[in-house]
C-alpha positions in Angstrom: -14.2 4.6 12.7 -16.8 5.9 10.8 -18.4 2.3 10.1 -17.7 1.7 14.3 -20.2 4.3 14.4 -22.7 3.2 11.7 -23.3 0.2 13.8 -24.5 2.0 17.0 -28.0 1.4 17.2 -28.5 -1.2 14.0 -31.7 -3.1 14.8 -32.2 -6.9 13.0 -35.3 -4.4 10.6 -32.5 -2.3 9.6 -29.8 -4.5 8.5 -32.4 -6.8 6.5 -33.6 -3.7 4.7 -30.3 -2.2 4.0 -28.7 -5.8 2.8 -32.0 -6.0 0.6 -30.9 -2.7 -1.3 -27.5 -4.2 -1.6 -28.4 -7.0 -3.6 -30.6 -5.8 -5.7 -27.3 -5.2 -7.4 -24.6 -7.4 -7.3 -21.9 -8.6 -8.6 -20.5 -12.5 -8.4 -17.3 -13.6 -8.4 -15.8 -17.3 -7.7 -13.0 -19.2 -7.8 -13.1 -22.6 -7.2 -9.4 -24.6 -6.4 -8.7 -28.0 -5.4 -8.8 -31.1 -6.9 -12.1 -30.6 -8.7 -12.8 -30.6 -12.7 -14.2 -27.9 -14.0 -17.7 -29.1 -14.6 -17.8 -29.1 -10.6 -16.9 -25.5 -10.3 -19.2 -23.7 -12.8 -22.0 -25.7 -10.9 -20.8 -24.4 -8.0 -20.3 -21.0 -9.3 -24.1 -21.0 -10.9 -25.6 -22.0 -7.2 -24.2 -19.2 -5.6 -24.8 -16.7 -8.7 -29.1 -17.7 -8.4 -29.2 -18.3 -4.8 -27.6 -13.9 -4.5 -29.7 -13.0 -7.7 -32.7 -15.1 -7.7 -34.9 -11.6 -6.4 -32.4 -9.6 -7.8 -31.1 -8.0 -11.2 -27.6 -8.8 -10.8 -24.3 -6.1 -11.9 -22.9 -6.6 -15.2 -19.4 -6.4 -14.9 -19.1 -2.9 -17.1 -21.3 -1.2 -14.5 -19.4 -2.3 -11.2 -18.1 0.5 -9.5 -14.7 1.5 -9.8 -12.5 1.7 -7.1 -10.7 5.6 -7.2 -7.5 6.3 -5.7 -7.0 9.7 -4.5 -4.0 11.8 -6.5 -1.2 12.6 -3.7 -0.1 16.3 -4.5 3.3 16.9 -6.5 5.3 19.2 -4.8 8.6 20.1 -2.7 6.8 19.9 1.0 4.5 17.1 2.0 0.9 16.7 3.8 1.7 15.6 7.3 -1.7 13.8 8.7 -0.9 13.8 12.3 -2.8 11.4 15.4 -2.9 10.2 18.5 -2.6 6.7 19.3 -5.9 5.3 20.1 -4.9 3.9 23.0 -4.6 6.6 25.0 -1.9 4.7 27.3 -0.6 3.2 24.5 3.7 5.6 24.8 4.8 4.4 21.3 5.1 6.4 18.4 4.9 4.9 14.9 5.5 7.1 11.5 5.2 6.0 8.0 6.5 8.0 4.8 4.8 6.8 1.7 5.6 7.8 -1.7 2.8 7.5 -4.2 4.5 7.0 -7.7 1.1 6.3 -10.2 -0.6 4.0 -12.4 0.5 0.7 -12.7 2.9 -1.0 -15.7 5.2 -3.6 -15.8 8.4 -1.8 -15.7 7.9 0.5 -13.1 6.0 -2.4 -10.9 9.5 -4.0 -11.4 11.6 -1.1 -10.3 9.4 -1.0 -7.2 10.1 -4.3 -6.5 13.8 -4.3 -6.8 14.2 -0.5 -4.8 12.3 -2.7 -1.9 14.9 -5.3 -2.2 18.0 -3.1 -2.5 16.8 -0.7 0.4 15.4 -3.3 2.6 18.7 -3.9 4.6 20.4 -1.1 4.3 17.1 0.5 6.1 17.3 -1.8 8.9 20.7 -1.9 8.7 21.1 1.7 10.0 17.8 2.5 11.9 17.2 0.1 13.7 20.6 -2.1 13.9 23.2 0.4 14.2 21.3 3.5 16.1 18.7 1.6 17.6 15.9 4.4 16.1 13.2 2.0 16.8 11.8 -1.6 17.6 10.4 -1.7 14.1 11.9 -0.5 11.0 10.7 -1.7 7.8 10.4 -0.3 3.9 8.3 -1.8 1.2 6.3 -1.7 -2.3 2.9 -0.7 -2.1 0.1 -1.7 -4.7 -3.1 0.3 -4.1 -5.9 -1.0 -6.8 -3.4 -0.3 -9.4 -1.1 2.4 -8.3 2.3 2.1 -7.5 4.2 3.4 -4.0 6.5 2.7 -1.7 6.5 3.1 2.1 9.1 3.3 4.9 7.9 2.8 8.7 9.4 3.5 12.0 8.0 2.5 15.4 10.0 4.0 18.4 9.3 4.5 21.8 12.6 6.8 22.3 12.6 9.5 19.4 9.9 12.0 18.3 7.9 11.7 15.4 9.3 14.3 13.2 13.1 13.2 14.3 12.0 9.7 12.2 10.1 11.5 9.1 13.3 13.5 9.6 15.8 10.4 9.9 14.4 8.9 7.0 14.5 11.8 4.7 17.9 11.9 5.4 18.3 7.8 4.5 16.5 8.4 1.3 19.4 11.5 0.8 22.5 9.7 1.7 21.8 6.3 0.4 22.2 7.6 -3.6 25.9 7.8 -2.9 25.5 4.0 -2.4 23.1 3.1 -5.1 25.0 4.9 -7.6 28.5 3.1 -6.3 26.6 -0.6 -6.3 29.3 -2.2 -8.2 28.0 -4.7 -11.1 28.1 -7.9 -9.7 25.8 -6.4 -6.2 23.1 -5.1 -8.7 23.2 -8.7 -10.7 23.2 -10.4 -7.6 19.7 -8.0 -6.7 18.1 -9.1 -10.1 18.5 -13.1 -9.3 17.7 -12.9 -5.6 14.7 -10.8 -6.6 14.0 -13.4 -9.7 14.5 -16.4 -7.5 11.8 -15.2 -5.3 9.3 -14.9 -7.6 9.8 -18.3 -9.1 9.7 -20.0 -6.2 7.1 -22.6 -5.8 4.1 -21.8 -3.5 4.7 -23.8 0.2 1.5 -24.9 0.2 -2.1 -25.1 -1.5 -3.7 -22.4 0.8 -0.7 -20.0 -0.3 -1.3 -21.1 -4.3 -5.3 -19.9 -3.7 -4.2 -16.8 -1.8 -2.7 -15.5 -4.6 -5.1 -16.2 -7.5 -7.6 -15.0 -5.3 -5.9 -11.5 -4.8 -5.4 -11.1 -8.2 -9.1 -11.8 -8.6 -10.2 -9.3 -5.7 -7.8 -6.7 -7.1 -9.3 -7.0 -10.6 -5.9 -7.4 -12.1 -6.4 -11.4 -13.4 -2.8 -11.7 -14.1 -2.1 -15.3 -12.7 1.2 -15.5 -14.6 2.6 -12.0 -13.3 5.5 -13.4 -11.7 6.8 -14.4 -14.8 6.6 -11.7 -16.8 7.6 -9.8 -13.9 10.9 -11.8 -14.1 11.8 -11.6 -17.7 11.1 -8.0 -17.3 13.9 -7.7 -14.6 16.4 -9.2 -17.7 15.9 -5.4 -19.0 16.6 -3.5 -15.6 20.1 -1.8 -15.5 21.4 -0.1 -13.1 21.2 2.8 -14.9 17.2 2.5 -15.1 17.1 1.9 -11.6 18.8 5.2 -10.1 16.6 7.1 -12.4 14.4 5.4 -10.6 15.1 6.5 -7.3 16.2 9.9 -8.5 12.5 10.6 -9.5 10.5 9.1 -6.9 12.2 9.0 -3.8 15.3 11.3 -3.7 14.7 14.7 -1.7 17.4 17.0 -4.1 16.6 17.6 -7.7 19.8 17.6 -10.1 20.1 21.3 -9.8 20.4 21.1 -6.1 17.3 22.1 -4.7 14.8 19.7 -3.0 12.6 17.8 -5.3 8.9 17.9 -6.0 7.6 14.3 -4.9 4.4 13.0 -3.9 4.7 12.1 -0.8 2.2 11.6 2.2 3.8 11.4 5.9 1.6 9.6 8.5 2.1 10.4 12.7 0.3 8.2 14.9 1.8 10.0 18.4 2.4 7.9 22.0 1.6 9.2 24.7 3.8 11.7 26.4 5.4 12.6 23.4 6.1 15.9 21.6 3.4 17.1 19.3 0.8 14.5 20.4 -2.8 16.3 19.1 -5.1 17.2 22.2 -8.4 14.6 22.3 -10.4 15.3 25.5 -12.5 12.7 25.4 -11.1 9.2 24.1 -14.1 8.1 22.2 -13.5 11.1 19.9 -10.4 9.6 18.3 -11.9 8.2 15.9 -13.9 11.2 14.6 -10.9 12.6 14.9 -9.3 10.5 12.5 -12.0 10.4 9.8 -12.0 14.6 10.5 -7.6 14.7 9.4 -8.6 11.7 6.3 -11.9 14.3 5.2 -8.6 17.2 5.2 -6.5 15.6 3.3 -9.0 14.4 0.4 -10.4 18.2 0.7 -6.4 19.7 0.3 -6.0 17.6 -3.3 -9.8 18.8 -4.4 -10.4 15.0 -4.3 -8.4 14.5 -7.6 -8.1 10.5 -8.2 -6.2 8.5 -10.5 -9.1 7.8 -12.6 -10.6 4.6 -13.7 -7.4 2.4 -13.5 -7.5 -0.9 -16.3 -5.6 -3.9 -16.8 
């Protein structure tokens, strides 16, 4: 919303100046796929480096700016960032839970991946099959410029938004029974559903280029992942896995008492619905917004994960 409003006004004078100041430093990187040799693409790579740095000094990569991921407080309670839909006619509700877990490695990526695929059903199963919480109900990893998370969403247009944080609190709280009863031969069938998936071929070239190229824009450069990903699953046991869960998502310590997690709850409120925040004016959503992100950064004194390298 903030870059909505940066626009207002921008004249032809402004943007060539302001795009002038941008590449005075800058950065290039390509990745050229098809059925080319490689002569081709560092040809192609060199035209587009001098045609963008040709006035220009150009970035060397030690100086590019790291991208800094704010540090989600530790603690038993949670920061609730609360909003109104921006449509102001718009009567769903939609919440998401996310757990922030830290810096990325191997392991732990893969013990993200296979809580996603062992809670995935089970989720849906009971929100949205069985008690019909909502029309979307959905749980997944999350990879955020290397930090690790997970996320669990609920769109409903019949319950509140603090009856879903509330029903999935008490998913994450009744579904250790289940984990912790997964008899052998469910959890090995997990680890070679979850293997399977990340061998299989890509359907098409557009899907092979996709994912080099995220790796590139993500500054991780590990186009063989998958596979180490996958002989890293061979060392998951069960065992590894509810510790897992036991220490990033489960709400009750082993004493008893509810646990310290990081954990960020979003509200984005319908209207007509309980606890909706109070916008007069429509426009002002969106300052709005940006005002509750500006709160939250302030509440963790802007603590980040630090410069995160692969």
């Amino acid at each position: 919303f903030s870059k909505l409003k940066a626009l207002e006004g921008i004249s032809s004078d402004k943007f060539v100046e302001c795009m002038n100041q941008v590449l005075q430093k800058i950065s290039v990187e390509a990745y050229y796929h098809g059925n080319v040799c490689r002569e081709d693409a560092d040809k192609a790579a060199q035209m587009i480096s001098e045609a963008l740095t040709i006035h220009h000094r150009g970035l060397p990569k030690k100086k590019m700016p790291s991208k800094l991921i704010i540090k989600a407080k530790e603690a038993v309670d949670h920061h609730l960032i609360t909003s109104p839909t921006v449509d102001p006619t718009d009567n769903n509700t939609s919440v998401e839970v996310y757990f922030q877990i830290g810096k990325d490695d191997l392991t732990n990526r893969v013990l993200v991946d296979l809580l996603e695929h062992v809670l995935d059903e089970p989720f849906y199963n009971e929100l949205r099959t069985k008690e019909q919480f909502g029309y979307e109900v959905s749980c997944g990893a999350r990879w955020t410029f290397g930090v690790l998370g997970m996320s669990f969403k609920v769109t409903t247009s019949c319950k509140t938004a603090d009856e879903a944080s509330a029903r999935i609190e008490r998913f994450l709280g009744e579904f250790r029974a289940q984990l912790e009863s997964m008899s052998d031969e469910s959890f090995m069938e997990h680890l070679v559903s979850l293997a399977k998936e990340k061998l299989e071929m890509f359907d098409s070239m557009e899907d092979e280029c996709g994912s080099y190229w995220s790796e590139i824009c993500e500054g991780r450069f590990d186009f063989e992942g998958h596979r180490k990903e996958v002989q890293c699953l061979k060392t998951i046991t069960k065992k590894s896995l509810l510790a897992a869960y036991d220490d990033w998502l489960h709400p009750i310590c082993h004493k008893g008492k509810p646990k310290k997690r990081r954990r960020v709850v979003f509200h984005v409120i319908g209207k007509g619905t309980i606890g909706r925040p109070t916008v007069d004016d429509p426009s002002e959503i969106g300052e709005h917004v940006d005002g509750l992100v500006r709160d939250f950064h302030n509440s963790v004194k802007g603590e980040t994960w630090g410069k995160i390298t692969f």
